[in-house]
Every structure is written in structure tokens, then in C-alpha cells.
ZABA-994102 format. One record per residue (C-alpha): x, y, z. Coordinates in pm, whole numbers, plus 50000, padded with zeros to 5 digits. Layout:
BEGIN
REC    east   north      up
REC       X       Y       Z
...
***
This chain:
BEGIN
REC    east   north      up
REC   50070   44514   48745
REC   49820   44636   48969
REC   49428   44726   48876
REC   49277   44870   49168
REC   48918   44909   49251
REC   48835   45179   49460
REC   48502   45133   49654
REC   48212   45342   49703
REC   48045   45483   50093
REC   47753   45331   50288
REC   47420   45392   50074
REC   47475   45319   49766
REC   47259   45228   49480
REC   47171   44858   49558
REC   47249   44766   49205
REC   47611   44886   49208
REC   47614   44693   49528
REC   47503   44365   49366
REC   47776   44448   49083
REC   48058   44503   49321
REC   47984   44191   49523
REC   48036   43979   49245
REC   48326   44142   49140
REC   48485   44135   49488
REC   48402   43745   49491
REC   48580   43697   49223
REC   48901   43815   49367
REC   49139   43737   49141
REC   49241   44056   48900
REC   49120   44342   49100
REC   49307   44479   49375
REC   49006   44661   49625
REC   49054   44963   49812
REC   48819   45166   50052
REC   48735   45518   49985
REC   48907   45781   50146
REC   48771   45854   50521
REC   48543   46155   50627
REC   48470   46253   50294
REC   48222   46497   50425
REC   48397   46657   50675
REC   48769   46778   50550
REC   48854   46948   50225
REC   48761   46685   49932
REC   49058   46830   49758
REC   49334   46769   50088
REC   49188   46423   50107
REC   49219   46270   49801
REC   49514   46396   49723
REC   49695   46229   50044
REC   49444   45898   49934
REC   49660   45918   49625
REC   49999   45978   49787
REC   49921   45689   50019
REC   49817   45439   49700
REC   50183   45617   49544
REC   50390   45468   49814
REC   50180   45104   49821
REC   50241   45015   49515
REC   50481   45014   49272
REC   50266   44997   48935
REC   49903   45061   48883
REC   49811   44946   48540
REC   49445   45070   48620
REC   49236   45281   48841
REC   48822   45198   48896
REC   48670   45490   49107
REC   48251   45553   49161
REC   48174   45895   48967
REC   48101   45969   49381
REC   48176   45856   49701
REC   47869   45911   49851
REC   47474   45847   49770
REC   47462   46172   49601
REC   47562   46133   49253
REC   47589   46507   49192
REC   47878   46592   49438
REC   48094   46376   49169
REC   48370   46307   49372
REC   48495   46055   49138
REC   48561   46256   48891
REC   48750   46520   49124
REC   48980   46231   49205
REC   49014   46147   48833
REC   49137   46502   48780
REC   49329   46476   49012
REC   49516   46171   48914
REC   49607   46342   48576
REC   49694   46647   48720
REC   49972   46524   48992
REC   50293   46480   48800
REC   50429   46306   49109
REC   50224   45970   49066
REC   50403   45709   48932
REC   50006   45614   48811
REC   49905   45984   48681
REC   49886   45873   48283
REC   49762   45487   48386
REC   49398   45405   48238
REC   49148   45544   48450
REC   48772   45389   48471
REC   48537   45586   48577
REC   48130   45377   48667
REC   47813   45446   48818
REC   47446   45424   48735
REC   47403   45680   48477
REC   47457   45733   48100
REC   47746   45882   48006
REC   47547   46147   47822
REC   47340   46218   48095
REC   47685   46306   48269
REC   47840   46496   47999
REC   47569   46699   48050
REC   47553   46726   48425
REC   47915   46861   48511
REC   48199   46987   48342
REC   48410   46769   48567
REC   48303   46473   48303
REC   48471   46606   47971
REC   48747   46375   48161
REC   48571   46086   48003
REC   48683   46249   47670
REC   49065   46216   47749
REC   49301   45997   47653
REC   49337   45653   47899
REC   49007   45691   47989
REC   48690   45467   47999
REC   48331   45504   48156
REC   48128   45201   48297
REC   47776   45188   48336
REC   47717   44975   48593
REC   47357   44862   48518
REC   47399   44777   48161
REC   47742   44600   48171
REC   47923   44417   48459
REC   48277   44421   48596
REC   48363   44108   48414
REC   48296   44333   48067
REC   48508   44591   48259
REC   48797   44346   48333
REC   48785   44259   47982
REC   48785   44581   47856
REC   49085   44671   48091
REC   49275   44368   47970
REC   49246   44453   47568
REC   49329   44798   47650
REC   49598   44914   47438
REC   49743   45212   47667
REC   49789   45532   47509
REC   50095   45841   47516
REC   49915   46070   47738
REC   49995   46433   47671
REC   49936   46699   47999
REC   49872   46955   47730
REC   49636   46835   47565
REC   49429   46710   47844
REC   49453   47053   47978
REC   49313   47131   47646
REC   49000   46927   47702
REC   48905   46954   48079
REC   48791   47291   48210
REC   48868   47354   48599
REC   48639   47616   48797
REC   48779   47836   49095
REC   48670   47602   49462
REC   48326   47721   49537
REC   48448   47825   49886
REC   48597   48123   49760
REC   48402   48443   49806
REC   48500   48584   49507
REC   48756   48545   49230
REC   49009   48804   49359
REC   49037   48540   49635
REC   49200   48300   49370
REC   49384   48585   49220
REC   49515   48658   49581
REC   49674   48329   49647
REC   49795   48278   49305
REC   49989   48547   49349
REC   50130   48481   49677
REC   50280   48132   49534
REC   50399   48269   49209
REC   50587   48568   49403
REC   50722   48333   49656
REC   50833   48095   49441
REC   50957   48342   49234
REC   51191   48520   49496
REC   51257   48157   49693
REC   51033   48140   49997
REC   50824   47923   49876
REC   50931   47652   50151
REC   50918   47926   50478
REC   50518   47950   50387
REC   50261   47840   50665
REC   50228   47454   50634
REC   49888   47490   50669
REC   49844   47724   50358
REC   50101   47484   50145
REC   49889   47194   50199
REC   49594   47329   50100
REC   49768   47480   49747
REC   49980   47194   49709
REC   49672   46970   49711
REC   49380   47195   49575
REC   49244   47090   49229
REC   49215   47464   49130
REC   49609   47539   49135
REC   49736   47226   49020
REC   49529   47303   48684
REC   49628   47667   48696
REC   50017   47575   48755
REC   50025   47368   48416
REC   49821   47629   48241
REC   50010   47921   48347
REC   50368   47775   48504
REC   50592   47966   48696
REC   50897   48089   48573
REC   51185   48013   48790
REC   51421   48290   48780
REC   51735   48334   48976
REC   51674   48503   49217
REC   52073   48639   49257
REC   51968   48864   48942
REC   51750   49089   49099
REC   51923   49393   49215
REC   51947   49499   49609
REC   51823   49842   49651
REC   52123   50051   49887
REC   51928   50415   49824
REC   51700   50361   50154
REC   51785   50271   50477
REC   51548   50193   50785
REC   51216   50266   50600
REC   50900   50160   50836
REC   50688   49944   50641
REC   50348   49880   50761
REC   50129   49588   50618
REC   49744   49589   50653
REC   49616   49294   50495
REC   49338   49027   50654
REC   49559   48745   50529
REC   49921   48881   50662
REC   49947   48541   50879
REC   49864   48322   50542
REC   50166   48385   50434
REC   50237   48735   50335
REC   50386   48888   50644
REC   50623   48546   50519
REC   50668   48663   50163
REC   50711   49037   50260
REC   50992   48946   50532
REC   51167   48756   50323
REC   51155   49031   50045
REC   51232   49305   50223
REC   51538   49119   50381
REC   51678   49010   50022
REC   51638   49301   49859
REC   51679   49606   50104
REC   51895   49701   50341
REC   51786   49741   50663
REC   51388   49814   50681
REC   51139   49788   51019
REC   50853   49562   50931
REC   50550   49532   51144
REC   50164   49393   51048
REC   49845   49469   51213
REC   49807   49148   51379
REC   49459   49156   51509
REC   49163   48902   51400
REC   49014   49042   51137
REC   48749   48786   51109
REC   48622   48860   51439
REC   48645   49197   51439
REC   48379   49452   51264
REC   48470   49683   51022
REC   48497   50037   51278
REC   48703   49800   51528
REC   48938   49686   51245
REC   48967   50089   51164
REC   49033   50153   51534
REC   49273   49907   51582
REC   49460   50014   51233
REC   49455   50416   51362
REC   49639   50288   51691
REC   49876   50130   51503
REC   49930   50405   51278
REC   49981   50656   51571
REC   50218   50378   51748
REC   50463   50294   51463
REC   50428   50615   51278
REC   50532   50415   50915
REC   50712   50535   50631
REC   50503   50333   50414
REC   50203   50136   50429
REC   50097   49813   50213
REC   49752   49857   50241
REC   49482   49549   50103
REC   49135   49752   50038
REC   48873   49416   50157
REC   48931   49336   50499
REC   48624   49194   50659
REC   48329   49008   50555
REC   48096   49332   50512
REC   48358   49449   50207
REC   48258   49160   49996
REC   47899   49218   49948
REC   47914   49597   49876
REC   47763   49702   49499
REC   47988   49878   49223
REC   48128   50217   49284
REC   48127   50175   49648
REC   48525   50171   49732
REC   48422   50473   49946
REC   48286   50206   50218
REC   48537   49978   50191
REC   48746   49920   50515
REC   49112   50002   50336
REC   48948   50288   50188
REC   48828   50419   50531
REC   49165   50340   50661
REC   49368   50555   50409
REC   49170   50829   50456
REC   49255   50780   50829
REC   49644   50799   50735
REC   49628   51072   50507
REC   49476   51287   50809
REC   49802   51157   51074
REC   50064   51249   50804
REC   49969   51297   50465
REC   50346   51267   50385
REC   50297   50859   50465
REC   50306   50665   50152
REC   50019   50401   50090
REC   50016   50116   49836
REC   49688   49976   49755
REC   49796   49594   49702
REC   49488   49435   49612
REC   49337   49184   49380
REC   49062   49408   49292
REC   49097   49530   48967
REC   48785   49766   48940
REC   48888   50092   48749
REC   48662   50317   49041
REC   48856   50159   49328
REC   49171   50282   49152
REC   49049   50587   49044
REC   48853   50643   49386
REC   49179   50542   49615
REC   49399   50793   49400
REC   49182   51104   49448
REC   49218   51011   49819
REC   49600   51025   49850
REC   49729   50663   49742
REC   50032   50713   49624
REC   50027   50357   49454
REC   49842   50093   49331
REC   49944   49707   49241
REC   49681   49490   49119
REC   49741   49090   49211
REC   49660   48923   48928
REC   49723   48565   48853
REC   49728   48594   48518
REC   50030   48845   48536
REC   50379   48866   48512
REC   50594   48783   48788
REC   50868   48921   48684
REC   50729   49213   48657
REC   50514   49224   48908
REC   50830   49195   49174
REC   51062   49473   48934
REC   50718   49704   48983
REC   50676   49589   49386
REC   51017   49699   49406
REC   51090   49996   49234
REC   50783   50163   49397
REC   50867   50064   49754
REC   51254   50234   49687
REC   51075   50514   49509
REC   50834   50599   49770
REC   51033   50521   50065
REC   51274   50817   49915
REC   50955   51030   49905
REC   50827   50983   50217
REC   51117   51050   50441
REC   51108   51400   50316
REC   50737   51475   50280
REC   50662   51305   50647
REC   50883   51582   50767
REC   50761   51820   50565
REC   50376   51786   50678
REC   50483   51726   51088
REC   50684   52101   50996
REC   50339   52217   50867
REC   50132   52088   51146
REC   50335   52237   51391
REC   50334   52628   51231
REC   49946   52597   51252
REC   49900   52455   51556
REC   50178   52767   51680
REC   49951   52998   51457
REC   49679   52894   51589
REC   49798   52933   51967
REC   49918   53296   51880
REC   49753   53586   52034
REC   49934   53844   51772
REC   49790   53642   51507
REC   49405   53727   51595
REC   49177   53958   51377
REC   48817   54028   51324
REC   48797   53783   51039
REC   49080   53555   51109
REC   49223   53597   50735
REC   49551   53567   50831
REC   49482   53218   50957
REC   49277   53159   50651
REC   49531   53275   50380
REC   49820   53079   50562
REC   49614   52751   50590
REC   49513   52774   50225
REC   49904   52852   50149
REC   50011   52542   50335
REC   49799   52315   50144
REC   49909   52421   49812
REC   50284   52418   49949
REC   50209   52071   50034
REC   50098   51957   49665
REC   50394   52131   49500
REC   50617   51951   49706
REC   50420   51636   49674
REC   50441   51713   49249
REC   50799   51790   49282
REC   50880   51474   49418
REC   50732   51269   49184
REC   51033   51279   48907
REC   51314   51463   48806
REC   51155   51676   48590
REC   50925   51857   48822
REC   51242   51972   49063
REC   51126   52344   48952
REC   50824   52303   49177
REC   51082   52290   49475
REC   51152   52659   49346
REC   50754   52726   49333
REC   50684   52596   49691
REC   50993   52812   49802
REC   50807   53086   49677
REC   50505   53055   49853
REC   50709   52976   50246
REC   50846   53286   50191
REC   50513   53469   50106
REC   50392   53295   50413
REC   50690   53470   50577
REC   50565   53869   50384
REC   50230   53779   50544
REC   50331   53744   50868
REC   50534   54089   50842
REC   50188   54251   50714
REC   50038   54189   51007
REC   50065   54533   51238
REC   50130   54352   51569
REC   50448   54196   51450
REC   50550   54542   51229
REC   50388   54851   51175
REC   50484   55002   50827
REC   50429   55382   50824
REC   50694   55688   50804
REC   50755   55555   51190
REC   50804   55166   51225
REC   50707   54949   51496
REC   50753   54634   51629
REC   50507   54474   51873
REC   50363   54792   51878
REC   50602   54910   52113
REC   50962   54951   51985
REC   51021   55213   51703
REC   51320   55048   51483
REC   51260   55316   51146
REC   51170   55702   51087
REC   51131   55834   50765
REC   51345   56122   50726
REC   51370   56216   50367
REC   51119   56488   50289
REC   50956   56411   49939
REC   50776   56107   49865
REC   51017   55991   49564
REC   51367   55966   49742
REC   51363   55753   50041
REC   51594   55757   50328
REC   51519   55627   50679
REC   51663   55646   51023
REC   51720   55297   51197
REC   51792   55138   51483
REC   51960   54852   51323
REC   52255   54863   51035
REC   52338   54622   50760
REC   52656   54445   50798
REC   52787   54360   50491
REC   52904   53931   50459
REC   52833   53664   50235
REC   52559   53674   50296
REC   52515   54009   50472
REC   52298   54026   50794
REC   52149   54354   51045
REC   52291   54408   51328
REC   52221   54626   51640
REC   52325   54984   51581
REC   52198   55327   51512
REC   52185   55406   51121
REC   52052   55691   50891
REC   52144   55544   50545
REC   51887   55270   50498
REC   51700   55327   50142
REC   51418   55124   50226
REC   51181   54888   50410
REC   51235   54564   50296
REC   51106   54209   50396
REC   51518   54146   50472
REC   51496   54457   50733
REC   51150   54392   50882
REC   51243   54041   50943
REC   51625   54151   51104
REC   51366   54391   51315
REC   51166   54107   51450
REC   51451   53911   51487
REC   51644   54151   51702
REC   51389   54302   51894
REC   51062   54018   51908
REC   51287   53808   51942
REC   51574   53950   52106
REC   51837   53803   51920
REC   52186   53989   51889
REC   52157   54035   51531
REC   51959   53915   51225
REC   52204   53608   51127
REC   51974   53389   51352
REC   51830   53044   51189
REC   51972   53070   50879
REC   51809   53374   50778
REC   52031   53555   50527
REC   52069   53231   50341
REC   51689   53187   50358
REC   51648   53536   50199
REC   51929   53444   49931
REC   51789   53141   49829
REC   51471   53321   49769
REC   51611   53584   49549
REC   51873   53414   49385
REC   51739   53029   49309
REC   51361   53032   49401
REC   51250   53316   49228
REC   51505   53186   48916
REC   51431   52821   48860
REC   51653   52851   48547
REC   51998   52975   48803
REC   51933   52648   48988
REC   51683   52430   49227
REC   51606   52443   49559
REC   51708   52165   49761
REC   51444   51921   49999
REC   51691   52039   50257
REC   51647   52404   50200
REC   51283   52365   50186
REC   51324   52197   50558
REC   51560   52514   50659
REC   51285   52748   50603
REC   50966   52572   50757
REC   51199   52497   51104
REC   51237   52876   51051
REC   50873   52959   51077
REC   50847   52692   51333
REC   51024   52891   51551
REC   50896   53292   51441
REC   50531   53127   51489
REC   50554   52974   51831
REC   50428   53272   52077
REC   50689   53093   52331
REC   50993   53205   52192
REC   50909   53600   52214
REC   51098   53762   52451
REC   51151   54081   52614
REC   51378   54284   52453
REC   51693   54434   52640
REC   51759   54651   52369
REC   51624   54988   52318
REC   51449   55152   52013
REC   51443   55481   51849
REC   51340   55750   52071
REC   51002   55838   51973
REC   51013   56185   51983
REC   50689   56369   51921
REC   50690   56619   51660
REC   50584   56994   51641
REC   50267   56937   51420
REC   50169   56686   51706
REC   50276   56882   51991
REC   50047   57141   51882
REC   49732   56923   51847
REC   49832   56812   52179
REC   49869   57130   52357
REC   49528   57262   52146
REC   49340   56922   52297
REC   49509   57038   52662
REC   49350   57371   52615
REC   49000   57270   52550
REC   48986   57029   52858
***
């Protein structure tokens, strides 16, 4: 059985030197090995665990392990120690639970108190050496009466205490990659990660103590259900680390468990890039790929980790959702970040985030993947209808705002239709959200088709008096009932009766009254110059609204209904599709009381 001696760097304590001479002379139990190379200038953590590896494959029993509490002059970087750690904590030595000596210059108390990394010396299979009070013959001695002990993992994990690497900014940089192995491994890409990023888990102190503290459970990963419900969803992922090895775990995900979707990353270099260039590049890619849904990490340079509390609303993900909500508010954005600040939740939902997933590594894998799931199906659902719903929107303002009949003094037409759009917007947006709130379909149904009354108010699309007018020009209605309580007008257009009924072109006397249904078939017919009122789905748009809108309790309006009537006011918005009518209105004959005032105004002149 082997003992192995590990020697220490250049500059080291004479005394230890003196020691270790003697011992090396005396060649004839210990088996000597130099210290791993470039200590200083690779990750300690990468390096010793390959040193180990290598001493795996050379031999094929250790009995003991010597190591310097450090490699190099500095006592305090306490290398040694690191490797012992790492020894116990690498299930794949054949040497992880062999006795482990640990020797330098200092009292053991002394080093109990300078590092946590020395509560190893408290383990089981464990000795300390102090090289200036007893040589390695007392050592090889010791070594040889050692009676070797049933080393438990769990209870050394019990003694030792293991602090996040120090070149990690913060902790949610831990929590981060945690995550990212305990999802991959959980849904079995594991393997497809970069090589580069394995490595440096596989081998880092850190996660080999965090993997027997908190293992992963493995799951089959044939159990998890396939969603079918969405199809072709454009999923957008905005996160500084994508080429780490999520843009891996996210492709693999969305190809196991979805059915067809179109995944894309903003692959730019973050690191070199400042915080308004990353925003620029991320509102170019926006406009370009026009997503569905967007995965969206809230730190994404340097400048976001230095920021005091309660300021989300400078953080680069935060500027960037703001910057999607204002291309299509109807885009759905998860905030998948380790941060797990209650403002930068509350702050992200007030500013349209539709969901939030915190990576923890302390969480629940399985449910962290039934959660990532079920909200990516869920909102995928709810944003193919609500992106259409707010490009519908956009377009009937940017028509009202083009539209010359449109214009008053005080713009309040503009104002009150704007405002109406909004709120149509949020009840749409609430009666999404479950089954339960389908009456708010009903509610935003409502207030189109007010949208609709409004635009019939306004005297350059009809002119309500005891003569109508469209555009000003043609007359389409005469009062002709004398008193005020029965009403009876003359038309130019006549209801013909259907399921549902619609107006068409001809001269009538037995219309009862000026409805929204006949100012509309007007404005149709003669605006418009269509042949008759049954003209974009019109009479079922007026049906719905009396029958199922305005009755939430008959039944609910459909998304697909709600679509119907904004490509309606698409078109009765857009100034372009007025036309000049071919058809002729009422004749407007001028009456005797006018002819008189006429003929008295003649006089005078």
C-alpha cells in the first residue's frame, strides 16, 4: 500500500525544508510527489482535482495522503486543505476515505482559528503534523499504528462548512449555476453542456459539497408530459450566460417537451458591451423576431451588480421589458432570475411581466420544471391572441390618428378612444388569465362597440337631426312623423329581414328609429359605398353585442369575435377606404318655413 507525500513550491519555510530532506533521504516508506503545476495561474479548484484524477489512475491503493496546509509561501491561501476537501468530497477516488495528513509550521489551534477550511482536521481519518515540533519519522510512525476508521460522507458533511468561490460576484451567481445542473440533469442534458462549463462544476469545491448536501433527484424524464396545445411559439431568451449552457438546456427542453417552437438568443457579448448598447441590441432583436415570448434574466452587465436596494428600475432587464411592453404589449415576458428580492418582483409586475421564476438552488426541481412548463404553455396560449389584439389596436390609432373627419377643437374624440383602448386592452389581458374571468371578454365587447357609438357621434361621419347626413353631404333619413312621441322616418335604405337581418339600398318610409344598426348600414352604404350593410361581418357584430356581450349570463364572447370586431374598425377608421358614393340620397328638398326665410333674406339684399 502506497503513502504518498505530496511536496510543497519553491520558498518554503527553511525548516519544513530541513524536515522534508530527511524524510526524502530516507526513501524507503514514502512515496514523493510534486505539487500540482501553475498553482497560481489556473483555477485551484480545476487543478487539483485533475492532480487527484492523475494520482487515481497511478496507483492502485493509497493507504495515506501527506499534503503542506499550502502549496505556496503563503500559509493563508491554504491550499492544502482545499485539496484535503477535496479528497473527501470526490466519490470517484479509489483513496477518498484513506487517512489524510495534513503539516506545516503552525499550531493546530492557531489554524482552527484561521480558516474554516481546517475543521477538516476534526474528521474522521485525519491527522495534523506540526512540522517544527515533531518529524516525519513520528509521522511515519503515527501512519503505521493508525487503525483506519469507517468514514461516513454524512457526517463529514456534518462537520466541514464550504463557502460559495470568492470569484463569484454575488450569491445569485451560485444559485444560477446550481440551477442550470440540477435542471439539466433533471430533464437529461446534462452531457450536451459546454465542456468548458462541466469542467469547471464537475471539479469546483463549492458544488461537489452542495451535490451531497442537497442531491439531485433523478427522475425519468419519460414522465413528464409533452405539451400538444401550442404550436410554433417564438421564444426569445435574453440572458448574459445563454452560451454557458442555457441556450443548451432551453433547446433541449423545448424540443422534449413541445411541439414545434422557434428558439433564438441574443447572442451579442454582453461583457463587452455597456448597458444602453446591450438595450439597443435587445430592441433590434425584438423588432427582428417579433417573439411570442421572452425569457428575460433582469442582471446583464457588470453595472447591474453594484446597484443599491429598490433599484430594479435601473436594471438592464428591467429597461428592456419596458422596451417590449412598448413594441407589443401582447408579448409575454418571464423574469427568470436568481434574484429573489420581493421589489424586483413586485417592481417587474407593475411593469407588464407576465411571470416570474426565481432560480434557486435550494429548490425543487421537480417543481421548478412542472412551473417552467406550465407557464411557457400557458402564456404562449395568451400571447398569440393578445399580440394580435394590440397590433389590431395600434393600427385603429395610427388610422385615427391619420383621419381628417376625426379632427376637433379639442381632439376628444382621439382622447376618449385612446383611453377606451387601454382599458379594452386590460380586460382582455384579465380575461385571459383563467377560466373564470371569460365574462370580461363580454365587458371588452362592450366597450369596441362603444368605440364604434363614438365614432357615429361624430357629425362628419353622421349628422343626427330630423334630416340625417352622412359626410355631410348625403341625406339617408327625414323625420316625417309630426309629434315628438311617435317616430317615423323616411329612408334611403330598408331593412332586409335574415338571420341576421342587414340594410340594404332602397327607398323606405317605415323605419321607427335611428339606431346605431341604421347609422352604421348608412356609413356602410354610402361612406363606404358598399352595396348593402352585410359588409365585414356587421350584423353578426351587432348581434353579438346585443345578444351575448351585453348578457354575459346567455353566453361568452369568443377571442375570435373580439378579433372580428377590431379588423372591423380597422377598416371604418382607415381614411383610405372612403369612397365616392355612386348611389344617391334623399332629395333634400327645402321646406316652406325655409323657403320663406330665404326669399325674406333675398328681399333685403
Amino acid at each position: 500500500m502506497t503513502n504518498i507525500l505530496i511536496l510543497p513550491g519553491l520558498n518554503i519555510d527553511k525548516n519544513i525544508l530541513n524536515n522534508i530532506q530527511k524524510a526524502i533521504n530516507k526513501n524507503d516508506f514514502f512515496t514523493f510527489e510534486d505539487l500540482p503545476k501553475n498553482i497560481r495561474n489556473s483555477s485551484i479548484d480545476v487543478l487539483l482535482h485533475e492532480y487527484l484524477l492523475h494520482l487515481n489512475e497511478k496507483y492502485n491503493e493509497i493507504n495515506s495522503i501527506t499534503i503542506p496546509v499550502s502549496f505556496t509561501k503563503s500559509l493563508f491561501e491554504f491550499s492544502g486543505l482545499v485539496m484535503a476537501h477535496h479528497i473527501r468530497l470526490t466519490n470517484e477516488l479509489k483513496f477518498w476515505d484513506s487517512l489524510i495528513v495534513i503539516y506545516s509550521v503552525l499550531d493546530m489551534i492557531q489554524l482552527l482559528k484561521l480558516s474554516p477550511l481546517s475543521r477538516i482536521l476534526l474528521t474522521k481519518n485525519t491527522k495534523y503534523l506540526n512540522i517544527i515540533e515533531y518529524s516525519f519519522e513520528h509521522l511515519e510512525k503515527s501512519i503505521t499504528k493508525h487503525v483506519h476508521e469507517k468514514v461516513n460522507i454524512e457526517g463529514i458533511i456534518k462537520q466541514i462548512q464550504i463557502s460559495p468561490p470568492a470569484n463569484y460576484e454575488t450569491h445569485h451567481s451560485v444559485d444560477n449555476e446550481i440551477t442550470l445542473i440540477k435542471w439539466s440533469k433533471y430533464i437529461g442534458c446534462y452531457d450536451f453542456l459546454p465542456d468548458e462549463f462541466k469542467k469547471e462544476f464537475d471539479s469546483n469545491l463549492y458544488f461537489k459539497y452542495y451535490q451531497l448536501v442537497s442531491p439531485i433527484k433523478n427522475v425519468e424524464t419519460t414522465k413528464l408530459k409533452r405539451l400538444e396545445s401550442i404550436d410554433r411559439t417564438k421564444i426569445l431568451l435574453i440572458d448574459d450566460e445563454a452560451e454557458k449552457g442555457w441556450k443548451t438546456f432551453y433547446s433541449h427542453f423545448f424540443s422534449t417537451y413541445i411541439k414545434t417552437v422557434i428558439f433564438e438568443t441574443l447572442d451579442i457579448n454582453y461583457k463587452a458591451l455597456e448597458q444602453i448598447s446591450i438595450i439597443e441590441e435587445a430592441k433590434r432583436k425584438i423588432e427582428e423576431f417579433d417573439p411570442d415570448l421572452v425569457l428575460l434574466d433582469l442582471r446583464l452587465c457588470d453595472s447591474d451588480l453594484n446597484l443599491e436596494q429598490y433599484s430594479t428600475d435601473k436594471l438592464t432587464g428591467y429597461k428592456i421589458l419596458q422596451e417590449i411592453k412598448k413594441f407589443n404589449k401582447g408579448i409575454q415576458v418571464i423574469i427568470i432570475t436568481a434574484s429573489n428580492k420581493a421589489w424586483n418582483f413586485q417592481a417587474t409586475l407593475r411593469t407588464g411581466a407576465n411571470g416570474y421564476i426565481i432560480k434557486r438552488g435550494d429548490s425543487d426541481v421537480v417543481e421548478d420544471i412542472n412551473e417552467l412548463k406550465n407557464l411557457i404553455e400557458y402564456l404562449s396560449i395568451k400571447s398569440e391572441f393578445l399580440k394580435k389584439v394590440y397590433s389590431k389596436i395600434q393600427n385603429v390609432k395610427f388610422f385615427v390618428r391619420k383621419n381628417e373627419l376625426l379632427k376637433s377643437d379639442d381632439d376628444s374624440f382621439r382622447k376618449v378612444l385612446f383611453s377606451n383602448y387601454e382599458i379594452i386592452f386590460e380586460l382582455l389581458e384579465k380575461a385571459s388569465d383563467t377560466p373564470s374571468n371569460e365574462k370580461y371578454y363580454n365587458y371588452a365587447y362592450l366597450k369596441l362597440f362603444h368605440c364604434i357609438e363614438e365614432f357615429l357621434r361624430i357629425k362628419s361621419i353622421f349628422d343626427y337631426n330630423d334630416r340625417c347626413y352622412v359626410n355631410n353631404a348625403i341625406k339617408v333619413a327625414e323625420k316625417i312623423s309630426k309629434d315628438n312621441e311617435s317616430q317615423r322616418w323616411k329612408s334611403i335604405i330598408k331593412l332586409h329581414k335574415g338571420n341576421p337581418s342587414y340594410w340594404i339600398y332602397e327607398e323606405n318610409e317605415n323605419v321607427s328609429q335611428i339606431s346605431t344598426d341604421f347609422k352604421m348600414s348608412c356609413v356602410l352604404i354610402f361612406l363606404y359605398n358598399q352595396e348593402n350593410s352585410n359588409f365585414l361581418n356587421w350584423p353578426n357584430i351587432r348581434e353579438i353585442r346585443n345578444k351575448n356581450a351585453a348578457h354575459p349570463e346567455e353566453g361568452t364572447v369568443s377571442k375570435e369575435q373580439i378579433l372580428d370586431i377590431l379588423s372591423f374598425q380597422e377598416y371604418i377608421f382607415n381614411m383610405d377606404n372612403i369612397q365616392k358614393s355612386t348611389k344617391a340620397g334623399l332629395p333634400d328638398n327645402v321646406s316652406e318655413e325655409n323657403l320663406q326665410k330665404l326669399i325674406k333674406k333675398f328681399d333685403k339684399t
